[in-house]
Backbone as JSON, one array per atom type, in Angstrom:
{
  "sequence": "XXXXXXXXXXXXXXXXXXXXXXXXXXXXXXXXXXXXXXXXXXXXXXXXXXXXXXXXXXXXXXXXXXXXXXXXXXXXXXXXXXXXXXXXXXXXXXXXXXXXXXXXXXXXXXXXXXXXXXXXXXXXXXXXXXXXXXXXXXXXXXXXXX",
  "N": [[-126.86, -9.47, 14.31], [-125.76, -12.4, 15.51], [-125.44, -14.19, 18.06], [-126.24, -14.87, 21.35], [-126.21, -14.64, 24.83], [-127.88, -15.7, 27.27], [-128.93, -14.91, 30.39], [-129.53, -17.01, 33.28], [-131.48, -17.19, 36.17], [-133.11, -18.81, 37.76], [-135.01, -18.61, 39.14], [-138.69, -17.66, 39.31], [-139.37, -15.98, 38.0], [-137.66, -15.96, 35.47], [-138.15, -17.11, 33.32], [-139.74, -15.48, 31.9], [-137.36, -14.17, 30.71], [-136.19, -16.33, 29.08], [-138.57, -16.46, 27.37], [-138.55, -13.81, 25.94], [-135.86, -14.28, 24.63], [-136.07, -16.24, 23.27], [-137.72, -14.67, 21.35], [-136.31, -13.01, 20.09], [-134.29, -14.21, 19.38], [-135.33, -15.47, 17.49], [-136.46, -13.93, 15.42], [-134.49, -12.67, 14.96], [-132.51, -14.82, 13.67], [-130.59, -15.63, 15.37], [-128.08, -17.38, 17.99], [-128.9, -19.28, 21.11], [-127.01, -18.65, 24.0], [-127.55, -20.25, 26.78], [-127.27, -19.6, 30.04], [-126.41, -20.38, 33.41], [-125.15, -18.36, 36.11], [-123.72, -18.75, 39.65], [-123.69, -17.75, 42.9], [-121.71, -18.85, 45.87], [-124.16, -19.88, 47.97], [-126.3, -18.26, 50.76], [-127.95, -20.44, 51.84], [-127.04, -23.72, 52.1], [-127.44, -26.94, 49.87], [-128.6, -30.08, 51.31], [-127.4, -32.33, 50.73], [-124.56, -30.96, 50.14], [-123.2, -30.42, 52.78], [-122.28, -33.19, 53.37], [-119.97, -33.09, 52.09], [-116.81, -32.58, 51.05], [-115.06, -29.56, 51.3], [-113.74, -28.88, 48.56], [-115.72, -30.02, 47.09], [-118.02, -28.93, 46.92], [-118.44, -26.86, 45.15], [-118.13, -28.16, 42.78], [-120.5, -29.46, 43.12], [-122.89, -27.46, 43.08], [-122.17, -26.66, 40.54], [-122.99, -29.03, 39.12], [-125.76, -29.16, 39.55], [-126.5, -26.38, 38.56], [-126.31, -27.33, 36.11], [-127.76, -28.89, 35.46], [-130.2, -27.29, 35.7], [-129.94, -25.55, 33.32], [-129.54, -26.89, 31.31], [-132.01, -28.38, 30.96], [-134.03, -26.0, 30.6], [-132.74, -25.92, 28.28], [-134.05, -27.62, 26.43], [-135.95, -26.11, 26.03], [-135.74, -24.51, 23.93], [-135.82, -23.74, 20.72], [-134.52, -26.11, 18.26], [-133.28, -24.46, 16.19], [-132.14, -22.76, 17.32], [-130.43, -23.3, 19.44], [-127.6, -23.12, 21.57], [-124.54, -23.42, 22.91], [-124.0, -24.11, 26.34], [-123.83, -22.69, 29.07], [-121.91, -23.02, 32.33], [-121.11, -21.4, 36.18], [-119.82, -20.58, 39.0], [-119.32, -17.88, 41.26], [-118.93, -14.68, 41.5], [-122.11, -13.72, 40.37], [-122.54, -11.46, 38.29], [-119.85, -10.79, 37.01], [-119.39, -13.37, 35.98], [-120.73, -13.56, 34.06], [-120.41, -11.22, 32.38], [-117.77, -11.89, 31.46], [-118.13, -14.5, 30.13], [-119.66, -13.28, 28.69], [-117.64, -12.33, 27.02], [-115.49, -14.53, 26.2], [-117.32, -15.45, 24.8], [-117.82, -14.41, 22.72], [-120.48, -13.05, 22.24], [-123.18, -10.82, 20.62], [-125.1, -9.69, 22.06], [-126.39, -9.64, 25.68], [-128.73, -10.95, 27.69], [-130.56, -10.08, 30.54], [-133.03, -10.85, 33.67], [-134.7, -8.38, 35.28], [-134.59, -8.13, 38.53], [-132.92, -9.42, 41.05], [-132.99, -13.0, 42.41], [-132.5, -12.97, 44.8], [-132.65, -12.18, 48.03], [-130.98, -10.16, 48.93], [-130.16, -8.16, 46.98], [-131.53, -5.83, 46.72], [-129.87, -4.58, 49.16], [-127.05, -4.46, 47.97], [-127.78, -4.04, 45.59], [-129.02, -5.13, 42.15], [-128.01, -7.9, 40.25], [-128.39, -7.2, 37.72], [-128.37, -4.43, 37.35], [-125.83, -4.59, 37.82], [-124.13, -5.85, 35.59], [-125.36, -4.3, 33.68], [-123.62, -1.95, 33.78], [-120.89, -2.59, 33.6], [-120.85, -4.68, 31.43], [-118.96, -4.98, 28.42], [-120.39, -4.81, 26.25], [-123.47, -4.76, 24.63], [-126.64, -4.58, 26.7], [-129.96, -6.16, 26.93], [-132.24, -5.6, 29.54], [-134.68, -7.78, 30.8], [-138.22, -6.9, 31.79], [-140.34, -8.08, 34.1], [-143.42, -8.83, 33.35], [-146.08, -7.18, 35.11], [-149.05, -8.29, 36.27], [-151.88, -5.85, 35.85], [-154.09, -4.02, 37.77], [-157.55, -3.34, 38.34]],
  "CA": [[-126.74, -10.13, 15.58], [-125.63, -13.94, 15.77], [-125.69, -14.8, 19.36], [-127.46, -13.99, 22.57], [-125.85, -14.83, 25.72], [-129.14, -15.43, 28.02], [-128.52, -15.1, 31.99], [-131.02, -17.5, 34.1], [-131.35, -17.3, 37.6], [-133.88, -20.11, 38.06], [-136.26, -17.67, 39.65], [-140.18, -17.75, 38.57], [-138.99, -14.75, 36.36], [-136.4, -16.13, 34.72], [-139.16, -18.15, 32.33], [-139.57, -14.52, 31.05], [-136.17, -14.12, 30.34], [-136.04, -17.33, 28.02], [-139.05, -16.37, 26.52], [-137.82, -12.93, 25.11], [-134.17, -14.61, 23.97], [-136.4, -17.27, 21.97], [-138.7, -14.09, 20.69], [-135.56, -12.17, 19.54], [-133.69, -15.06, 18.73], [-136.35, -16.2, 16.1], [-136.08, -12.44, 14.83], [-132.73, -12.38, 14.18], [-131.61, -15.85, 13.54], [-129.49, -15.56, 16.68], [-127.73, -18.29, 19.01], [-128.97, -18.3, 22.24], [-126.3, -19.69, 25.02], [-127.77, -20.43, 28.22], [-126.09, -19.77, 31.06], [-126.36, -19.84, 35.08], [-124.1, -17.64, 37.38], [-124.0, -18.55, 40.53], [-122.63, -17.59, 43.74], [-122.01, -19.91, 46.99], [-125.47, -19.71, 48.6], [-126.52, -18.61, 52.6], [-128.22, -21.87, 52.59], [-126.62, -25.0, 51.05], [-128.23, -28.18, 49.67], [-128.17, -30.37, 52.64], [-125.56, -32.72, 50.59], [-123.38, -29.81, 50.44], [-122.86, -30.47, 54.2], [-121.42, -34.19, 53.64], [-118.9, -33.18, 51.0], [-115.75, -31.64, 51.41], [-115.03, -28.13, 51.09], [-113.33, -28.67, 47.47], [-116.31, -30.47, 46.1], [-119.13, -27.6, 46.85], [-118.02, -25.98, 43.6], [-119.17, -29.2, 41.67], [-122.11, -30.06, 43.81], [-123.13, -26.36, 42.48], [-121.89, -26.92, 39.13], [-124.01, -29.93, 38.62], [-127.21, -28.09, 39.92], [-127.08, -25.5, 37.79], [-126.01, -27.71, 34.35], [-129.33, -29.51, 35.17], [-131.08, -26.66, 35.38], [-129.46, -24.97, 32.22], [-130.01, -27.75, 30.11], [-133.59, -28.3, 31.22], [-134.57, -25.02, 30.24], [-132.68, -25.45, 26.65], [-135.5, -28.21, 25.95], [-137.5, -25.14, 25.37], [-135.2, -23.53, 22.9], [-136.08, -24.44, 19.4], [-133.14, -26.53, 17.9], [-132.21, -24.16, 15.06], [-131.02, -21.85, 18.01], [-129.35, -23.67, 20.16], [-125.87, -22.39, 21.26], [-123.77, -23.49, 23.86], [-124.59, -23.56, 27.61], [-122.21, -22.22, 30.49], [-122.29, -22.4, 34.06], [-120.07, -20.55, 36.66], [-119.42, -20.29, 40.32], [-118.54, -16.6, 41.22], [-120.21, -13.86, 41.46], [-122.7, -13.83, 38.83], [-122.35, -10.34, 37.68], [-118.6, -10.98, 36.85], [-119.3, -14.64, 35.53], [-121.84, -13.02, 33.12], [-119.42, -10.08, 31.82], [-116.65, -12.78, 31.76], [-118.84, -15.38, 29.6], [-119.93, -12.11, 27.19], [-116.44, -12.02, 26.44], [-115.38, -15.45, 25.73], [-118.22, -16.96, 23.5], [-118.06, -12.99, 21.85], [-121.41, -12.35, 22.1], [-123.76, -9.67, 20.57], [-125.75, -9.44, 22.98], [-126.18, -10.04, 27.14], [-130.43, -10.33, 27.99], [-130.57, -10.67, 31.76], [-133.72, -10.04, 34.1], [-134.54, -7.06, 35.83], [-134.79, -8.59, 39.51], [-132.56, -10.92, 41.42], [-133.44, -13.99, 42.67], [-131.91, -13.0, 46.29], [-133.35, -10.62, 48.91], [-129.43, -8.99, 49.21], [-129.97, -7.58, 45.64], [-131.97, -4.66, 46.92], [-128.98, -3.85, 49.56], [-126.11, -4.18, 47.29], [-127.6, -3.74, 43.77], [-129.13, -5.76, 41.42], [-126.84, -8.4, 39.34], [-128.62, -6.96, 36.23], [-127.47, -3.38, 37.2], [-123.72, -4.53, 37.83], [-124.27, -5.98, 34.25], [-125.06, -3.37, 33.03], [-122.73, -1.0, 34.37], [-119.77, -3.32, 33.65], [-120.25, -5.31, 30.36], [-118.27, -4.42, 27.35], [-121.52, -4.97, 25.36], [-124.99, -4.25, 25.04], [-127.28, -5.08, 27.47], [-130.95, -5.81, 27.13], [-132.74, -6.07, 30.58], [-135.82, -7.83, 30.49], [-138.75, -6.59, 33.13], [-141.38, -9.21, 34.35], [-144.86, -8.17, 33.09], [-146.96, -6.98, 36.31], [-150.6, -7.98, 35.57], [-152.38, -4.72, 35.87], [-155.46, -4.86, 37.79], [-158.67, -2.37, 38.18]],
  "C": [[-126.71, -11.64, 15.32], [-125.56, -14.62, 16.92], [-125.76, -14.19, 20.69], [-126.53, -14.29, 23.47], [-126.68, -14.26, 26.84], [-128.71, -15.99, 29.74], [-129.75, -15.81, 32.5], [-130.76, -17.99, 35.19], [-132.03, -18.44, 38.51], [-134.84, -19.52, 39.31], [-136.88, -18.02, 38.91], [-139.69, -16.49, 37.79], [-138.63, -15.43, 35.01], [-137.14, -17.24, 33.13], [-139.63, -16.57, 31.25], [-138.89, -14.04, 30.21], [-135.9, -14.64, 28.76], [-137.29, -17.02, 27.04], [-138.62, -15.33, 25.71], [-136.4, -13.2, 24.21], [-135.26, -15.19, 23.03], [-137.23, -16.27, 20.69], [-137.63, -13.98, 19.62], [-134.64, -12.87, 18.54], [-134.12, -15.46, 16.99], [-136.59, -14.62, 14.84], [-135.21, -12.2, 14.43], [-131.8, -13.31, 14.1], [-130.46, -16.05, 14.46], [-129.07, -17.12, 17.49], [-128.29, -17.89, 19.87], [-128.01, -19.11, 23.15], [-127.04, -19.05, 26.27], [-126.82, -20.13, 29.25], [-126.61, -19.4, 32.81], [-125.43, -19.61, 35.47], [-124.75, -18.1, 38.93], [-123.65, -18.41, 41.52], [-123.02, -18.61, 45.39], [-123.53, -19.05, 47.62], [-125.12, -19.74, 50.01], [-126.89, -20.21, 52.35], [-128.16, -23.08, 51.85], [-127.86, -25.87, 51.3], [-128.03, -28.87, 51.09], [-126.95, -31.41, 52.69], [-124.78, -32.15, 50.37], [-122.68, -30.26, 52.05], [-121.82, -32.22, 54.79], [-120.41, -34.11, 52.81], [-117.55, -31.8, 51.52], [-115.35, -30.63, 51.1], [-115.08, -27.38, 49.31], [-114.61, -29.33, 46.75], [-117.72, -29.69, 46.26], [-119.34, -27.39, 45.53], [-118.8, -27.05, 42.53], [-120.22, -30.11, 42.16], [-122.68, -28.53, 42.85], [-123.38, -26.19, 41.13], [-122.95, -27.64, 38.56], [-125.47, -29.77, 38.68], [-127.31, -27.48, 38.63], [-127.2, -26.08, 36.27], [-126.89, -28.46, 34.36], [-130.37, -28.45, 35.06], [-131.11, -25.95, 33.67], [-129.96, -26.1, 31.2], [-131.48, -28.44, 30.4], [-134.11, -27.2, 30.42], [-134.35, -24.87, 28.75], [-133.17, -26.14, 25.8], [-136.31, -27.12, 25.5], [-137.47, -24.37, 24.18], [-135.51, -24.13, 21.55], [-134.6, -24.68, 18.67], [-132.2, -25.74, 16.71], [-131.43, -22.69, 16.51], [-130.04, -21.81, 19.27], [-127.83, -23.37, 20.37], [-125.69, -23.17, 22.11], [-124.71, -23.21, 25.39], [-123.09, -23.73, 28.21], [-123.03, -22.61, 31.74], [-121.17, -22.01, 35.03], [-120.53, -20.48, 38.05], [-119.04, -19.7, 40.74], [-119.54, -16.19, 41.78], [-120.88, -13.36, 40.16], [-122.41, -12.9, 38.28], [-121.07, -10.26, 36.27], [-118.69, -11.78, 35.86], [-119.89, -14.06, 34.23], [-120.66, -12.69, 31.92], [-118.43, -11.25, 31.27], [-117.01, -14.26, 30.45], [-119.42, -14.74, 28.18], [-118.61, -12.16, 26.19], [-115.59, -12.89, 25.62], [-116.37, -15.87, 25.07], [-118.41, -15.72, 22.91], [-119.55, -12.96, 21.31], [-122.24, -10.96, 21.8], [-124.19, -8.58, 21.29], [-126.23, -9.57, 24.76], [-127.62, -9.64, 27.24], [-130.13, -11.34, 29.62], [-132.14, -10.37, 32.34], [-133.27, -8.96, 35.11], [-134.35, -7.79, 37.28], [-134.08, -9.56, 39.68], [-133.29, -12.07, 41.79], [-133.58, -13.67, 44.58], [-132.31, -11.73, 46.92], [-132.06, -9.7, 49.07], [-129.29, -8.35, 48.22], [-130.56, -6.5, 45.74], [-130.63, -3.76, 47.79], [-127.5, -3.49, 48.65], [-125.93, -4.3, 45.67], [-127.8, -4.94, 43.45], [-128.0, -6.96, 40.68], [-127.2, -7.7, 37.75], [-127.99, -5.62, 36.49], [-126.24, -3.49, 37.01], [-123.34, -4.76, 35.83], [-123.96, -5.18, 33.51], [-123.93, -2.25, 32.88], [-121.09, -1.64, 33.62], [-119.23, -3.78, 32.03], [-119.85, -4.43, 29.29], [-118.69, -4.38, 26.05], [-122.43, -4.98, 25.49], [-125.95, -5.48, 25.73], [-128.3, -5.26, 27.0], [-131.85, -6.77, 28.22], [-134.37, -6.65, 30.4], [-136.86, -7.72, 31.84], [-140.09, -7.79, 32.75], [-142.77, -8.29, 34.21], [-145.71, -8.55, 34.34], [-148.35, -7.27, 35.68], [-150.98, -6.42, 36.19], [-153.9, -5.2, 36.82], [-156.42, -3.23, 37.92], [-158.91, -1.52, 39.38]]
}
């Protein structure tokens, strides 16, 4: 395995996510590329609302490539890969992003970010279901209690 291709939703999960890429990563000398999918949101930024239709897409864009490269501060520099970001529907963007940077691997979490992911399916299920390479879903450790 030489490179990961790690999905992050910028959910309180998604810190799970990055930790398992960096475990696995460091296990198998792997790349990891970052990447956020994301799809137009119910409820825009509120400068979304002074910009014109065509510049959404890179109000969006720029969001997420701050978040993405925030998070790859955490990555230790020998595994730094590449970061993406995408404006779609994530599922797609994902699959679509596996394919071009020919990745090993695709580690997404288990749980969206978005309450519509219970009515029409997970993005990690579509994932799964879809990509043209192995998945591994990662689930958020429930504390346990007594």
């Amino acid at each position: 395995m030489h490179r990961i291709l790690v999905g992050l939703d910028a959910s309180p999960r998604a810190k799970d996510v990055l930790d398992a890429a960096i475990d696995l990563g460091r296990r198998t000398n792997s790349r990891l590329i970052l990447m956020r999918a994301i799809g137009i949101p119910v409820e825009l930024p509120p400068e979304a609302y002074a910009l014109p239709p065509s510049s959404l897409e890179g109000l969006l864009e720029q969001e997420a490539l701050r978040y993405v490269e925030k998070e790859l501060e955490r990555v230790p520099e020998e595994l730094r890969g590449p970061v993406r970001v995408a404006v779609g529907t994530p599922w797609q963007a994902i699959c679509q992003a596996a394919k071009d940077e020919n990745v090993d691997l695709i580690m997404i979490g288990s749980h969206g970010y978005q309450g519509l992911d219970r009515l029409i399916g997970t993005t990690a299920a579509k994932v799964v279901n879809h990509a043209d390479r192995s998945v591994l879903v990662v689930r958020h450790a429930e504390k346990l209690t007594s």
